[in-house]
C-alpha positions as CSV (number, residue, x, y, z in Angstrom):
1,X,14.9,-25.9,-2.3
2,X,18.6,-26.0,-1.4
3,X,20.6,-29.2,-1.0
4,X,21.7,-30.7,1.9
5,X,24.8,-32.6,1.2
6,X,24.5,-36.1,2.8
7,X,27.8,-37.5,1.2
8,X,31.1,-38.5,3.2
9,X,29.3,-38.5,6.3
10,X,28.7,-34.6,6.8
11,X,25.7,-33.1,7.5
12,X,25.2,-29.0,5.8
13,X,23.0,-27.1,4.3
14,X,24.9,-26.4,1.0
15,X,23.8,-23.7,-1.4
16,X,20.7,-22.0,0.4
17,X,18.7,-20.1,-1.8
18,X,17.4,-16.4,-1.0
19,X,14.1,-17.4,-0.1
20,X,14.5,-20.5,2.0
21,X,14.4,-19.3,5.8
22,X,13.9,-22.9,7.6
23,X,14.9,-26.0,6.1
24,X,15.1,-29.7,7.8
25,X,18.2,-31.6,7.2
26,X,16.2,-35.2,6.3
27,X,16.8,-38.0,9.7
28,X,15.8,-40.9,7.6
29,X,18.1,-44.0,7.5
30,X,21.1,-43.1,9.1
31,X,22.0,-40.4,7.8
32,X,22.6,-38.5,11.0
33,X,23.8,-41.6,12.8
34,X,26.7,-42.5,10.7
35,X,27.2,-38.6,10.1
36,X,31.3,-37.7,11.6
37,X,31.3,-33.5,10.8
38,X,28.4,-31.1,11.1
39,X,29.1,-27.7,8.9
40,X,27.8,-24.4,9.6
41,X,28.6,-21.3,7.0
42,X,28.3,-17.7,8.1
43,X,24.7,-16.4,8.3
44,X,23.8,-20.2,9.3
45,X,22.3,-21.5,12.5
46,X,21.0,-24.6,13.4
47,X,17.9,-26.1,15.6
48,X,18.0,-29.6,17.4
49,X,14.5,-30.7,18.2
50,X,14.3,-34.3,20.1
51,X,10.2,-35.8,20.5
52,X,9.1,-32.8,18.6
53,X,10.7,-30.3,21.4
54,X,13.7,-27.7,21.0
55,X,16.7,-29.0,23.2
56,X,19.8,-26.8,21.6
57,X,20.4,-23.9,19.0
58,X,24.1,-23.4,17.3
59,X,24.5,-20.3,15.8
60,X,28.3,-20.5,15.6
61,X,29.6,-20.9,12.2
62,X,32.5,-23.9,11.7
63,X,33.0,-27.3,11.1
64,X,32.7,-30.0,13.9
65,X,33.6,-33.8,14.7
66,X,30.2,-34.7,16.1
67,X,32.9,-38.0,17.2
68,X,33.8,-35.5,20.1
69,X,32.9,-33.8,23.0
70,X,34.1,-30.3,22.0
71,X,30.7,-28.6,22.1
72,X,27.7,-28.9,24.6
73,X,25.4,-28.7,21.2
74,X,27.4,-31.7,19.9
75,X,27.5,-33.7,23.3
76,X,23.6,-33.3,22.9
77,X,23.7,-35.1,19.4
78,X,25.7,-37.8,20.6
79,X,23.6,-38.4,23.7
80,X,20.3,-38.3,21.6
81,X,21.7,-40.5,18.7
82,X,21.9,-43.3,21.0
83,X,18.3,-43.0,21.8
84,X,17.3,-43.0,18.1
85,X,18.0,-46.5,17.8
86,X,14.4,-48.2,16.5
87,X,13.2,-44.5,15.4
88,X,13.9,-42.7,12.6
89,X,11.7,-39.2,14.1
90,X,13.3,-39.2,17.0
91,X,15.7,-36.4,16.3
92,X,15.3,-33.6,14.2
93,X,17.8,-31.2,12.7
94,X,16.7,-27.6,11.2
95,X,19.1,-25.1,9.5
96,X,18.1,-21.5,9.8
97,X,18.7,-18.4,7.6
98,X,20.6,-16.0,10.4
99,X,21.6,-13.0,7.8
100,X,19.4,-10.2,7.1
101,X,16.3,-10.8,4.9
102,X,16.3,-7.9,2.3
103,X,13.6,-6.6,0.3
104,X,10.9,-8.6,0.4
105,X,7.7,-7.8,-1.7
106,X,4.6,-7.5,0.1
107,X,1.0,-5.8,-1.1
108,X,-2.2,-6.1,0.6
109,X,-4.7,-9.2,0.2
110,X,-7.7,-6.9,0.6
111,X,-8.4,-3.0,0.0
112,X,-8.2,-1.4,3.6
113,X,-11.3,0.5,4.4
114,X,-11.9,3.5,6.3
115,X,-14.1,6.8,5.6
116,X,-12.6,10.0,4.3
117,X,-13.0,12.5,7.1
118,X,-12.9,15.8,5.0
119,X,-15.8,14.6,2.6
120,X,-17.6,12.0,4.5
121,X,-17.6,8.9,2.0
122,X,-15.8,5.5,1.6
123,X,-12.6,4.6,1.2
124,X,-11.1,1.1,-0.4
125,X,-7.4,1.7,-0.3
126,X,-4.7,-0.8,-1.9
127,X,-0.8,-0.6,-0.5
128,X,2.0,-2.2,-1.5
129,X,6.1,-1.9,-0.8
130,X,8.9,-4.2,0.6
131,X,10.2,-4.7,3.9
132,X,13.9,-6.8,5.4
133,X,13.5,-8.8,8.5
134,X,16.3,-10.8,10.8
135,X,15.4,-13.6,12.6
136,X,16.6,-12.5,16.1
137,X,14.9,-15.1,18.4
138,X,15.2,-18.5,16.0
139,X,13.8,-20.7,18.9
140,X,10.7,-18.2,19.2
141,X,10.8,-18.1,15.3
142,X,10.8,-22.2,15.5
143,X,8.0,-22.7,17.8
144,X,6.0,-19.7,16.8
145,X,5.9,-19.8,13.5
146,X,7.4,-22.6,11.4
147,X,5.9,-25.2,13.6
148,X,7.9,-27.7,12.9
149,X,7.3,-27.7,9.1
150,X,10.0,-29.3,7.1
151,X,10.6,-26.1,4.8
152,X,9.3,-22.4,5.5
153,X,10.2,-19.2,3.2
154,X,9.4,-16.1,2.1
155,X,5.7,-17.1,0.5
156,X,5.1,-18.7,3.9
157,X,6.4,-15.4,6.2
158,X,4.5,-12.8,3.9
159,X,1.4,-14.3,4.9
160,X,2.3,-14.4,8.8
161,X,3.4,-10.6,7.9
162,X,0.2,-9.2,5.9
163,X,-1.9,-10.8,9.1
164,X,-0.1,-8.3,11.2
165,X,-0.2,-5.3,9.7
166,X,-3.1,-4.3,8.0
167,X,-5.3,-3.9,11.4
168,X,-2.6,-1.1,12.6
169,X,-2.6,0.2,9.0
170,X,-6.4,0.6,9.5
171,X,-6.3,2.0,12.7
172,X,-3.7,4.8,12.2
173,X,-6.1,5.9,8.6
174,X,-9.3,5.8,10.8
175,X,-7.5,8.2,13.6
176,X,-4.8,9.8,11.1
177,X,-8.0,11.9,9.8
178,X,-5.9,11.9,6.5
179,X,-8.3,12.8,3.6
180,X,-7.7,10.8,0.4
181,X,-5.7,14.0,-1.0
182,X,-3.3,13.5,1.7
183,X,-2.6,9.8,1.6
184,X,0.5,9.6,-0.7
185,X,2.4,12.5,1.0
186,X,2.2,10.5,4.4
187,X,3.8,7.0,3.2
188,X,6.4,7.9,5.3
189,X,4.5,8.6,8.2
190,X,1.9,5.8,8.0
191,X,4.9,3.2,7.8
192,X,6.7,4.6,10.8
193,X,3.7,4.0,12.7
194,X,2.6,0.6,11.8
195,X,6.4,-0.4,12.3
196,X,5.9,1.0,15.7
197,X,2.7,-0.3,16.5
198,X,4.2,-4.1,15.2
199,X,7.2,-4.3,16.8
200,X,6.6,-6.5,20.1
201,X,4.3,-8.7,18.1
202,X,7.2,-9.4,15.2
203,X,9.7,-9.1,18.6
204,X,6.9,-11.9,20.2
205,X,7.2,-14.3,17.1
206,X,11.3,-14.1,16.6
207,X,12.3,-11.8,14.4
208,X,12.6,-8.0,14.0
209,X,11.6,-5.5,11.0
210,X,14.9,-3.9,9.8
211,X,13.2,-1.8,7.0
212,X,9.6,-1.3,6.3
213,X,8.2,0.8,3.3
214,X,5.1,1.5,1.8
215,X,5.7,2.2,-2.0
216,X,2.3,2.9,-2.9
217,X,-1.1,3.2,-3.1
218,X,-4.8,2.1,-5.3
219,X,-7.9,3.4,-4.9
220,X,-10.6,1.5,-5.7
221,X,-12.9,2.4,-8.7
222,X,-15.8,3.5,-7.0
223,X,-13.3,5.8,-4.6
224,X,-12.0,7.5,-8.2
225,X,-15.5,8.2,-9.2
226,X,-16.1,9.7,-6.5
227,X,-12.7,11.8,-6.6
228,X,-13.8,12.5,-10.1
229,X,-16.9,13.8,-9.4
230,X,-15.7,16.2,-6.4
231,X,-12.7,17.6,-9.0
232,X,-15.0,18.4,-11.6
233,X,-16.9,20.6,-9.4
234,X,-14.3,22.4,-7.7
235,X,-12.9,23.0,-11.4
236,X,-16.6,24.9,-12.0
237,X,-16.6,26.4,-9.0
238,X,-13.1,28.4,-10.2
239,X,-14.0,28.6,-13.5
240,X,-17.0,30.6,-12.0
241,X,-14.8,32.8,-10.1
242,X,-12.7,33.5,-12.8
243,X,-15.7,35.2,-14.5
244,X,-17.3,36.8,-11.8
245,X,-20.5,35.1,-10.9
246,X,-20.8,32.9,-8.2
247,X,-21.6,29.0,-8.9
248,X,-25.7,29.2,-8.6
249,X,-25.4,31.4,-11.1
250,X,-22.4,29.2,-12.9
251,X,-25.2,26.1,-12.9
252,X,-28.2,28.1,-14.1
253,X,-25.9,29.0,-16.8
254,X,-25.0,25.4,-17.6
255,X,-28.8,24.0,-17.3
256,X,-30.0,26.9,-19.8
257,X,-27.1,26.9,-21.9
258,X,-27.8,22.6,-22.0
259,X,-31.8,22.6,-22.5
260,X,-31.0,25.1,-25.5
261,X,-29.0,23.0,-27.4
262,X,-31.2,19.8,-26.8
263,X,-34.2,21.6,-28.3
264,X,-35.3,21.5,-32.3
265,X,-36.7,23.6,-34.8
266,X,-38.0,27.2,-33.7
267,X,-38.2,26.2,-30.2
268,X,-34.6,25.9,-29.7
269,X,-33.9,29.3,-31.7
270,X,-36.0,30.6,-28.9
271,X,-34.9,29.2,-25.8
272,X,-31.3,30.8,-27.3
273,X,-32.8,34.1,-27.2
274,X,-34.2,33.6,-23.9
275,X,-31.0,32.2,-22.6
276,X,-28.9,34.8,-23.7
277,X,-31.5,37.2,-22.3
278,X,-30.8,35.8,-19.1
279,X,-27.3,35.3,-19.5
280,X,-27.4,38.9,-20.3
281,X,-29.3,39.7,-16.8
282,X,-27.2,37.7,-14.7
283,X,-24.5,39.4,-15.6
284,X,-26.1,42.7,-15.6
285,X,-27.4,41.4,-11.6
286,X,-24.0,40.5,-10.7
287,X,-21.9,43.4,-11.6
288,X,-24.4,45.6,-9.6
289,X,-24.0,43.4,-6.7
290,X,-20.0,43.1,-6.8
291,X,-19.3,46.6,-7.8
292,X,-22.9,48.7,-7.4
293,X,-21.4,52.2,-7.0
294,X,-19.0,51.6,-10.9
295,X,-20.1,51.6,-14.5
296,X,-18.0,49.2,-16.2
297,X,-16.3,49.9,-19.4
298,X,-16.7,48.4,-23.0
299,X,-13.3,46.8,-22.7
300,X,-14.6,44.9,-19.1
301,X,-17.9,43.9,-20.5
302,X,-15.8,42.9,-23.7
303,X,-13.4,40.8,-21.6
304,X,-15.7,38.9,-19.4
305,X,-18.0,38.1,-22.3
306,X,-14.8,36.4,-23.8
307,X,-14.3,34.3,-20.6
308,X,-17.7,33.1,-20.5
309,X,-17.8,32.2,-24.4
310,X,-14.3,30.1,-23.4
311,X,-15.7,28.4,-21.0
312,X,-19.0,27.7,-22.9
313,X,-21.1,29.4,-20.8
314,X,-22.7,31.0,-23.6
315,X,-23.1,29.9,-27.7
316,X,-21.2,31.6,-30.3
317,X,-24.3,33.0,-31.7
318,X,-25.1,34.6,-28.3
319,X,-21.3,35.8,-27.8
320,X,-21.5,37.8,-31.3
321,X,-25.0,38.8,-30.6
322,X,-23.6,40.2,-27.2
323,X,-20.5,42.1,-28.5
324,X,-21.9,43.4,-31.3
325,X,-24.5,45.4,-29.1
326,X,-22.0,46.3,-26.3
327,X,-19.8,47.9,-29.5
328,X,-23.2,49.7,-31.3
329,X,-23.5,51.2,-27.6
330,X,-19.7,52.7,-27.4
């Protein structure tokens, strides 16, 4: 916490640091009594409270004799330092942070939730970013949301931000219909709005959001599983494609190809034959579906029996098997 400077009679808030926004000058003894100058630096303002209520804000930086008259915001000092006698409560100064509050960190508490609209399942999304605020309305601000506490900073405002936005955040995903795929290239977009959607509530409290930005994001683990899951498929179903049978065919493939290798002995040497039998008759129904009226050539049944042995849709054995009767037949 910065030191106020309570020597030679002046009251100042001398060194703030970054994250000090509201800090009270101490009224105990007679400190403020016996105080001649009051000092304000640029970026500084200053609250006079008197029974726990707001009576003046200075926001002019300077020095001045609070011995004179020269200000109405000094006059009030004077007049309520001659009610202070027998009460050391009775007034109350606060210095205030007036310059711009840059780049403050800020991540959410809690995953936001809201169900993907493309695929239908659960979402548990972490954000984080940074965002610069400038106290605009300090007697709002004051009242609002220091509340008379003796020291309020950055910790203290993050909290009173985090409450405000992750309702709107919530509300433009649910509407957005944004699928999980499309999150990260929105940033932009989802921050606009929530700044949008925030701004008379901030505006409400005493300040105003200069900059907002949403950095990035976390899905949860269960989420990624999920996201896993759905890429692995679609990587089948082109990998299907790519050899020329559709992905029913793809999966009775996979399930032959699989109970084949988990068999022993002479039963597993069999259900090899019989899957590259009907590896062989898949293939053989599918090129008369996709191209009935054409005979395809050693080279194309060459190639595609390639693709499939790449992509492990058939064993070596029955790849060599296959090859070696599509050359006997040339």
């Amino acid at each position: 916490m910065g030191i106020i400077n309570q020597f030679r009679a002046v009251i100042q808030w001398e060194d703030p640091r970054p994250n000090e926004l509201f800090l009270k000058f101490t009224d105990k003894g007679d400190e403020i009594k016996n105080a001649s100058k009051l000092i304000l630096q640029e970026g500084q303002g200053c609250i006079l409270t008197y029974e726990g209520k707001v009576v003046e804000v200075f926001n002019e930086a300077g020095m001045y004799d609070l011995k004179s008259d020269n200000k109405p915001f000094l006059t009030s000092i004077r007049k309520f330092l001659k009610l202070q006698d027998g009460s050391e409560h009775v007034l109350g100064i606060w210095f205030y942070r007036k310059a711009d509050i840059l780049n403050m960190r800020w991540g959410t508490r809690v995953p936001i939730a809201y169900t993907d609209p493309t695929y239908t399942f659960p979402i548990l999304l972490s954000a984080f970013g940074n965002y610069s605020i400038k106290i605009t309305k300090p007697q709002n601000f004051f009242e609002n949301v220091v509340a008379g506490k003796e020291y309020f900073g950055h910790t203290e405002l993050k909290e009173i931000f985090l409450s405000r936005i992750t309702q709107p955040i919530t509300d433009y995903l649910a509407n957005a219909k944004f699928s999980y795929v499309d999150i990260d290239s929105n940033l932009n977009n989802i921050a606009t709005e929530v700044r949008s959607k925030t701004e008379t509530i901030f505006n409400d409290l005493g300040f105003k959001v200069l900059d907002y930005r949403i950095e990035g994001t976390q899905f949860d683990k269960e989420t990624l599983d999920r996201i896993a899951k759905i890429s692995d498929v679609q990587a089948e179903v082109l990998a299907a494609k790519i050899a020329g049978i559709n992905y029913t065919e793809h999966q009775q493939l996979q399930a032959m190809r699989d109970a084949a290798n988990n068999q022993a002995g002479g039963a597993g040497i069999l259900m090899g034959m019989q899957t590259g039998m009907q590896t062989g008759n898949i293939m053989q129904q599918n090129q008369q579906q996709t191209i009935p009226q054409q005979t395809e050539g050693p080279m194309e049944k060459l190639k595609k029996l390639k693709e499939m042995f790449t992509m492990e849709l058939i064993t070596e054995e029955e790849f060599k098997a296959k090859k070696k009767e599509i050359l006997d037949n040339m």
